[in-house]
C-alpha positions as CSV (number, residue, x, y, z in Angstrom):
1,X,0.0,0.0,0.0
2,X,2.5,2.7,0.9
3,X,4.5,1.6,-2.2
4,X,1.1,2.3,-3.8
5,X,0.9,5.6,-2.7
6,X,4.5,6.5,-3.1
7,X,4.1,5.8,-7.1
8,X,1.1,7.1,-7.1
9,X,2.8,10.5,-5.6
10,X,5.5,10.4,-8.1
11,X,2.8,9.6,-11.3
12,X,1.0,13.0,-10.3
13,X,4.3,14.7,-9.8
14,X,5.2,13.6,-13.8
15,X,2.1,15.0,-14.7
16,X,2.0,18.4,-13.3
17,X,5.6,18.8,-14.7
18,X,4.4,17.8,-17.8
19,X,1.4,20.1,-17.7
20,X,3.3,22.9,-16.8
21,X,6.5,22.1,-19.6
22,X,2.8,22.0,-22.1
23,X,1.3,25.3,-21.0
24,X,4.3,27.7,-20.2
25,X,7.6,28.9,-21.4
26,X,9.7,31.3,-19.7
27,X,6.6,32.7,-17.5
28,X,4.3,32.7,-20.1
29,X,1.2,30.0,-21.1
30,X,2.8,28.4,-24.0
31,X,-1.2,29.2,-25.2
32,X,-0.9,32.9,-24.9
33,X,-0.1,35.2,-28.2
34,X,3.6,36.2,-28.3
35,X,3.7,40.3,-27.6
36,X,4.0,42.5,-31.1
37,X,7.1,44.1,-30.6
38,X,7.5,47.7,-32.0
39,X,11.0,49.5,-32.3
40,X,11.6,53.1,-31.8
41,X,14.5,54.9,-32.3
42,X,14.6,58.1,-31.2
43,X,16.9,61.6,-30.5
44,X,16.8,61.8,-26.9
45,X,20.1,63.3,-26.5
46,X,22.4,65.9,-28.7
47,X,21.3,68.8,-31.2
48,X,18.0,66.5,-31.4
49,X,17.1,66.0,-28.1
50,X,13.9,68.1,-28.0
51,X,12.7,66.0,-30.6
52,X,12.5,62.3,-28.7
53,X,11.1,63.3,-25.3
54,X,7.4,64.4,-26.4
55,X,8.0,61.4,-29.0
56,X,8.6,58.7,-26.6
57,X,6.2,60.2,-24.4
58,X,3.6,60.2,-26.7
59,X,3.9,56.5,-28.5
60,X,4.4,55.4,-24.8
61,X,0.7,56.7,-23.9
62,X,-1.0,55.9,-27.2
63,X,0.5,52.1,-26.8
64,X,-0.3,51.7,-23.3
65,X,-3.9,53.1,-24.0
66,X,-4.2,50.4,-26.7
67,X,-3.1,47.5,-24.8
68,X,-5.0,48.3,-22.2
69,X,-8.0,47.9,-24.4
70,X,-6.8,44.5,-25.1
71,X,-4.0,44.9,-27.7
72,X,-4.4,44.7,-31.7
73,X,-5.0,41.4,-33.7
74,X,-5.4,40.0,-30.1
75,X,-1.9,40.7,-29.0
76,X,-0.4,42.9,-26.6
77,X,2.1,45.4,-28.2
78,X,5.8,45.6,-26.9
79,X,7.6,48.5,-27.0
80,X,11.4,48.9,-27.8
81,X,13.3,52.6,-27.5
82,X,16.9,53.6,-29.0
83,X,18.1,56.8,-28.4
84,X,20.3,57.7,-31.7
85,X,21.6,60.7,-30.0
86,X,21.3,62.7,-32.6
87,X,23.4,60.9,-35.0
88,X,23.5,58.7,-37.8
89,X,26.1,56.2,-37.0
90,X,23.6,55.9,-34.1
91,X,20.6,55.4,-36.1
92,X,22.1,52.9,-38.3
93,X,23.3,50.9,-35.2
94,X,19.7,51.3,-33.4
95,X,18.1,50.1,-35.9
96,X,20.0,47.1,-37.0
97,X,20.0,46.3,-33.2
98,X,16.2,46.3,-32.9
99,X,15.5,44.7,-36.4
100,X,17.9,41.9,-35.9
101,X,18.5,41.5,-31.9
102,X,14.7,42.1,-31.0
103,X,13.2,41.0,-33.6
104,X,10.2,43.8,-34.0
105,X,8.2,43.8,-36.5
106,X,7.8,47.5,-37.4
107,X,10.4,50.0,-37.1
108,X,9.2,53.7,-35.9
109,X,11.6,56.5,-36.1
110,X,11.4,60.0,-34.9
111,X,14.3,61.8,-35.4
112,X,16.3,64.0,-37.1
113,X,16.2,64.4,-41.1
114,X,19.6,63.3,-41.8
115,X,19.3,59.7,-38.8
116,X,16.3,58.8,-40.9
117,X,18.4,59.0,-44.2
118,X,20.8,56.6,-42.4
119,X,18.0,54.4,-41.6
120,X,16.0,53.8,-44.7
121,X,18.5,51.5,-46.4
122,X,18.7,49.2,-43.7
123,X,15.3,48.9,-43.5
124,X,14.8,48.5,-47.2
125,X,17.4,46.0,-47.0
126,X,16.1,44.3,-44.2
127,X,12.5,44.2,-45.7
128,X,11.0,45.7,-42.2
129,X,8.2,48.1,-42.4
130,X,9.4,51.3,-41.2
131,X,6.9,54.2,-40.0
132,X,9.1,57.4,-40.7
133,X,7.8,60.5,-38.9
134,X,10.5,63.1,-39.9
135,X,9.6,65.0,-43.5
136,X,12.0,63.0,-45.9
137,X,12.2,63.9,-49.8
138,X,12.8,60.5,-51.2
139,X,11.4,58.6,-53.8
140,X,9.3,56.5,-53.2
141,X,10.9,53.1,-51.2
142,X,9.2,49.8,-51.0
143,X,9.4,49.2,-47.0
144,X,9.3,52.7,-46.0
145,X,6.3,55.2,-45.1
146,X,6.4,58.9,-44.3
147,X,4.3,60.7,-41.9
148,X,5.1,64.5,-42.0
149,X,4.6,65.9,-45.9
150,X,7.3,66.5,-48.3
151,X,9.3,69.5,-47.5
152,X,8.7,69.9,-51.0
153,X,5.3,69.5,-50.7
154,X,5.2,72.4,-48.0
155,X,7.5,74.1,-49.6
156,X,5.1,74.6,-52.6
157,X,2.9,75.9,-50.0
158,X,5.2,78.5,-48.6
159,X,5.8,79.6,-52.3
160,X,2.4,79.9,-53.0
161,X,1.5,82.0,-50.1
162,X,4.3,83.9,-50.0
163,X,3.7,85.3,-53.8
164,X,-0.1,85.3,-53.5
165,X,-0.4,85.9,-50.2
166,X,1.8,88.2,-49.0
167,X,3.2,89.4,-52.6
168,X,6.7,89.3,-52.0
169,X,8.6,88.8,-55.4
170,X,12.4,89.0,-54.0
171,X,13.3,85.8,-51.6
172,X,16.0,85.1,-49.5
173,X,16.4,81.6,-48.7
174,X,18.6,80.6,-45.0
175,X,19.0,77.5,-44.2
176,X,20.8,75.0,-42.0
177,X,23.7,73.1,-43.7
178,X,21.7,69.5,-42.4
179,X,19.5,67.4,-44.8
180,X,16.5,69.3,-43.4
181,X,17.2,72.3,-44.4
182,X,18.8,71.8,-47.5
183,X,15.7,69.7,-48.5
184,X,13.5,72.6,-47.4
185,X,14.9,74.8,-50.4
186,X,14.4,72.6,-52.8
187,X,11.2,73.7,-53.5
188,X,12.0,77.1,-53.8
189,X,15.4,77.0,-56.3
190,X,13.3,75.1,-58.6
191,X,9.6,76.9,-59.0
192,X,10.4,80.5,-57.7
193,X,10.2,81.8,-61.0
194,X,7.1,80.0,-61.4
195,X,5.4,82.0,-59.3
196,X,6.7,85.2,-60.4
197,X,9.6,85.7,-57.4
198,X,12.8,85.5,-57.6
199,X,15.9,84.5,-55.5
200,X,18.0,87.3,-54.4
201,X,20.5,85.8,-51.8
202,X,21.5,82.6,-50.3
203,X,22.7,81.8,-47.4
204,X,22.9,79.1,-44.7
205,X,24.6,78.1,-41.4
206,X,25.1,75.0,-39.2
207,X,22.6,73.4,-37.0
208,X,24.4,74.3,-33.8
209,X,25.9,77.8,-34.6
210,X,25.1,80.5,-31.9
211,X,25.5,83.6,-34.2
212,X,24.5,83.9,-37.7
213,X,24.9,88.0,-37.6
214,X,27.4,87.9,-40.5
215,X,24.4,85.5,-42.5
216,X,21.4,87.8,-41.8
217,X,23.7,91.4,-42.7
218,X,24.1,90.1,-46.3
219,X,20.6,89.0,-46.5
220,X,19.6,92.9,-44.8
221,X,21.7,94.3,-47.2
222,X,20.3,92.2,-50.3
223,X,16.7,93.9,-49.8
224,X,14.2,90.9,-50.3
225,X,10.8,91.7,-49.6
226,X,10.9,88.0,-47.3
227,X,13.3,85.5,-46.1
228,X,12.6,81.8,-46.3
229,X,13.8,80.3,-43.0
230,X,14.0,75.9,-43.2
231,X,16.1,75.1,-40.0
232,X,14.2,73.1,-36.9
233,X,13.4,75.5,-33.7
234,X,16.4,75.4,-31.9
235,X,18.3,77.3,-34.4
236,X,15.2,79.1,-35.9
237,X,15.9,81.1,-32.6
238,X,19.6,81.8,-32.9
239,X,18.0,83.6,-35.8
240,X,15.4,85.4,-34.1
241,X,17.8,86.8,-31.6
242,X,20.4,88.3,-34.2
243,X,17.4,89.2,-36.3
244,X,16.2,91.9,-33.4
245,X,19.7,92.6,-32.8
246,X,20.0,93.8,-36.2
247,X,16.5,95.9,-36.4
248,X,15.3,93.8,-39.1
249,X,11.8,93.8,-40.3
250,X,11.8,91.9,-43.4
251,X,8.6,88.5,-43.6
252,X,10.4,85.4,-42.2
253,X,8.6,82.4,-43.6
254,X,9.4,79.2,-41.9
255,X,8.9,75.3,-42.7
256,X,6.7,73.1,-40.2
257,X,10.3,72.4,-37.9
258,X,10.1,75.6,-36.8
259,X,6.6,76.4,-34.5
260,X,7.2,74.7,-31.3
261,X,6.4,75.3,-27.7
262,X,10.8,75.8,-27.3
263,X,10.4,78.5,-30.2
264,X,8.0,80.3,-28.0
265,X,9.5,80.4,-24.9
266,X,12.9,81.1,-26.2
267,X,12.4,83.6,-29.0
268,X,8.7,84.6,-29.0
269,X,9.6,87.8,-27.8
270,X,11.7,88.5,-31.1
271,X,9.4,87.2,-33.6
272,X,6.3,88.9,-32.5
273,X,4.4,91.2,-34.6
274,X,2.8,89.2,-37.7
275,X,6.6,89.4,-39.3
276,X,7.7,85.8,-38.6
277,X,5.1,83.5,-40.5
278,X,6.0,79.6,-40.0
279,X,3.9,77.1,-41.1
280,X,2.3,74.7,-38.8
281,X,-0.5,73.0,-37.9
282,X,-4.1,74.5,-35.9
283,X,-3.4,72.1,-33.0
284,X,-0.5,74.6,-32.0
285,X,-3.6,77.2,-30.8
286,X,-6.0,74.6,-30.2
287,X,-6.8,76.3,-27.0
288,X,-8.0,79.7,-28.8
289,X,-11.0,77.3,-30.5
290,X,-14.3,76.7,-28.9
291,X,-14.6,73.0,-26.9
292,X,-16.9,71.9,-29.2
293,X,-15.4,72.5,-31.8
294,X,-16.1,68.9,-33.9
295,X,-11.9,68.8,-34.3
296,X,-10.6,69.6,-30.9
297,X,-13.6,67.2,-29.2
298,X,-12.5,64.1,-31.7
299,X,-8.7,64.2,-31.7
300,X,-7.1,66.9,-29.7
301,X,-8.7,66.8,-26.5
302,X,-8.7,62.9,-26.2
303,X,-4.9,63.2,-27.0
304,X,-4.2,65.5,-24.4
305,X,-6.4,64.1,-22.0
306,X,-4.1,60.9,-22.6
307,X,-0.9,62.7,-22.0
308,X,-2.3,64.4,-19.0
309,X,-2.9,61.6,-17.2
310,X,-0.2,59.5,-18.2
311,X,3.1,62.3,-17.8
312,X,1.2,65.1,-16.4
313,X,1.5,66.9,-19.8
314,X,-0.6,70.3,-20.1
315,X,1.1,72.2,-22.9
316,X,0.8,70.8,-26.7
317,X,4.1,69.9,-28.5
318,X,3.8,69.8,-32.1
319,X,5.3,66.8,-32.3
320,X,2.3,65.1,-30.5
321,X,0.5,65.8,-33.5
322,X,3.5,63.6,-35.8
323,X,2.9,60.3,-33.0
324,X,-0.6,60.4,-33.1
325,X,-1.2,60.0,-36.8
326,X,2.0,57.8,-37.1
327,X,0.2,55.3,-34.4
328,X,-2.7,55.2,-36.1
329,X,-1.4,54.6,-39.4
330,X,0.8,51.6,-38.1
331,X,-1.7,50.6,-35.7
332,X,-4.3,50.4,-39.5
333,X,-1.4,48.7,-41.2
334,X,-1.4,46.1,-38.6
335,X,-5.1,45.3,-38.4
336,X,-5.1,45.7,-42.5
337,X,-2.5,42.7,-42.4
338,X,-4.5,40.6,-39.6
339,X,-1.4,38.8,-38.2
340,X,2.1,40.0,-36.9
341,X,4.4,39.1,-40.3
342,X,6.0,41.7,-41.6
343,X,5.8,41.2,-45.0
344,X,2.0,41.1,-44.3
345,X,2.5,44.4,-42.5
346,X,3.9,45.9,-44.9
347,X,1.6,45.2,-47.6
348,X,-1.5,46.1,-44.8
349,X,0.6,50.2,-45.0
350,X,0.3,50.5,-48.2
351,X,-3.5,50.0,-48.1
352,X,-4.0,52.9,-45.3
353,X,-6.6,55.4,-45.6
354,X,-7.2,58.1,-42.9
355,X,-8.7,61.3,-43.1
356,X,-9.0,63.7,-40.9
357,X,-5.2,63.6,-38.6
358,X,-3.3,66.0,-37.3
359,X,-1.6,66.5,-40.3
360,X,-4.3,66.1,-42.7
361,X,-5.6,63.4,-45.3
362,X,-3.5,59.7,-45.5
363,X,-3.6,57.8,-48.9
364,X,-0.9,55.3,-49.7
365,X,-0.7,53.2,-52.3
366,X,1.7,50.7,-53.9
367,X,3.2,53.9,-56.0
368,X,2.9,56.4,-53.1
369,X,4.1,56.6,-49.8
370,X,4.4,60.2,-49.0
371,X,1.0,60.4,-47.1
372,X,-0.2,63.9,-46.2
373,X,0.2,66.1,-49.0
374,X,0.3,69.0,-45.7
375,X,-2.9,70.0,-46.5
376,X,-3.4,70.8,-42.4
377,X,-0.3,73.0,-42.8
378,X,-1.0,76.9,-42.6
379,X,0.8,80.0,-41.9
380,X,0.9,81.0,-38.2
381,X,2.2,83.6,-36.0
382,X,2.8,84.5,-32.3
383,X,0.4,86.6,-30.5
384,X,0.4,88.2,-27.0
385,X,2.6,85.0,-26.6
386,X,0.8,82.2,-28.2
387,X,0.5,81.0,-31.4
388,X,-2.0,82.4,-33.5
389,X,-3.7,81.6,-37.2
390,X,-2.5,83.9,-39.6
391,X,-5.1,86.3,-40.7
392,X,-4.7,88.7,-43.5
């Protein structure tokens, strides 16, 4: 009897370790889905760095809100950060590390122009679909999807309302010596004369100079009736200050890199006056429309409400505006492909349709993967120390 009970003991031991080598694996039911891992690499450090916070912050909340509404395709999402630190070597490493180390299965970056250029290739070459945030002028690339318009395409925009708008005909372009701003100009050298304007001077200066007074006194002393500004925020206001110091008055049209809450703080005081005229998007004075507005009760508020109770966050960042539509995209793509491959993924982008973002209208198709044409993109301006819609 006791030898009975002895094997009897040992017989339900066997089975319980047998149940639980069937149903788990490293902590996990072997039943359970397998998380959908999601890379991000982002500047959190260097020239950069005001770029990755509110872009970490915000994927981290929109995730989190997600999973906690049980996942997508029924699986929870797992999140991967890289900072690049603002440079490309970086990038390039980050992203091979979380393509081929962690395996994820969609690649977002949100970083500076010239770390997404570094990038794109490996993720071509790697066959990863990669959600690019940052406005890239490329053509079109079979594994990669862009977010932010063309700077070409908003630099068409600038042109037009510059010319029509304003009815400058003499232009002075400024730009940083980095891929953003060279890209930025584009536009410009090659349909001024198109709209009846001209070029008059040219000058440009590096991402992290501190004075460009010697720039801006050949551009005062060239005359143009408005100065094309493409560089990101932080030097946008190494601008502004040498453009007071020097009494300037001239129209100072900026690209979409340069309205930000930093801009305000730091240089608001200098560009104020209906002068400096960047181009941005109607979340940046959300606060100036009426809370029922249909647009602020549908997206804006719900975002912010999200980022309020998940960092505390009261004060809209542009760049929210960039992670929300870029979630929603990849989160479409996803449910468009209906498992986590990424081949499937990828073809699941490419059928992505979404009207009505931050950033206006998304259409992709197998020959088009710019998305937003920047139709949400409009000419702004600072007043009594917000931002303000430019009126005429």
């Amino acid at each position: 009897m006791k030898r009975r009970m002895i094997l009897l003991a040992k017989t339900v031991g066997l089975i319980g370790l047998v149940f639980s080598v069937l149903f788990f694996s490293e902590g996990r039911p072997l039943q359970a889905e397998e998380p959908l891992k999601i890379g991000v690499v982002n500047c959190l450090t260097g020239r950069g760095g005001f770029l990755g916070t509110p872009f970490k912050e915000g994927i981290t909340m929109v995730v989190e809100r997600l999973n906690r509404q049980g996942g997508i395709i029924g699986k929870q999402i797992e999140l991967y950060f890289e900072d690049d630190q603002s440079n490309p070597t970086n990038a390039a490493l980050s992203a091979t590390k979380l393509i081929r180390d962690k395996k994820v299965s969609v690649l977002l970056s949100a970083t500076l122009v010239v770390c997404e250029m570094a990038m794109v290739p490996i993720c071509e070459n790697e066959e990863v679909p990669a959600v690019v945030f940052s406005p890239l002028t490329i053509p079109t690339k079979k594994w990669s999807f862009l977010v932010a318009p063309t700077d070409y395409r908003l630099g068409l925009r600038m042109l037009k309302f510059a010319t029509e708008t304003l009815g400058v005909k003499k232009l002075a372009l400024m730009h940083t010596t980095d891929t953003y701003g060279i890209n930025g100009t584009q536009a410009f050298v090659e349909n001024a004369d198109k709209y009846g304007a001209s070029i008059v001077i040219t000058e440009k200066f590096e991402p992290a100079d501190t004075n460009v007074i010697p720039q801006l006194t050949k551009i005062k002393a060239a005359r143009p009736d408005a100065i094309i500004l493409y560089a990101t925020s932080t030097p946008s206001t190494v601008v502004a200050k040498n453009y007071h110091q020097l009494g300037m008055d001239t129209y100072v049209i900026g690209g979409g890199g340069m309205p930000s809450v930093e801009f305000l703080k730091v240089a608001g005081k200098f560009a104020e006056g209906g002068r400096w005229i960047p181009f941005g998007t109607k979340n940046l004075y959300a606060d100036l429309l009426p809370r029922d507005d249909p647009w602020r009760k549908t997206l804006y508020d719900p975002f912010m409400d999200g980022m309020r109770e998940r960092w505390g966050k009261t004060e809209y960042t542009q760049f929210y505006g960039n992670v929300n539509d870029a979630m929603t995209i990849t989160f479409q793509g996803i449910r468009n492909a209906g498992k986590d491959d990424r081949a499937a993924i990828r073809d699941g982008l490419e059928k992505v349709t979404y009207k009505g973002g931050f950033m206006g209208d998304y259409a992709y198709s197998p020959t088009d993967h710019d998305g937003t044409k920047g139709e949400a993109f409009i000419p702004v301006i600072i007043k009594d120390g917000k931002w303000a819609p430019y009126m005429k």
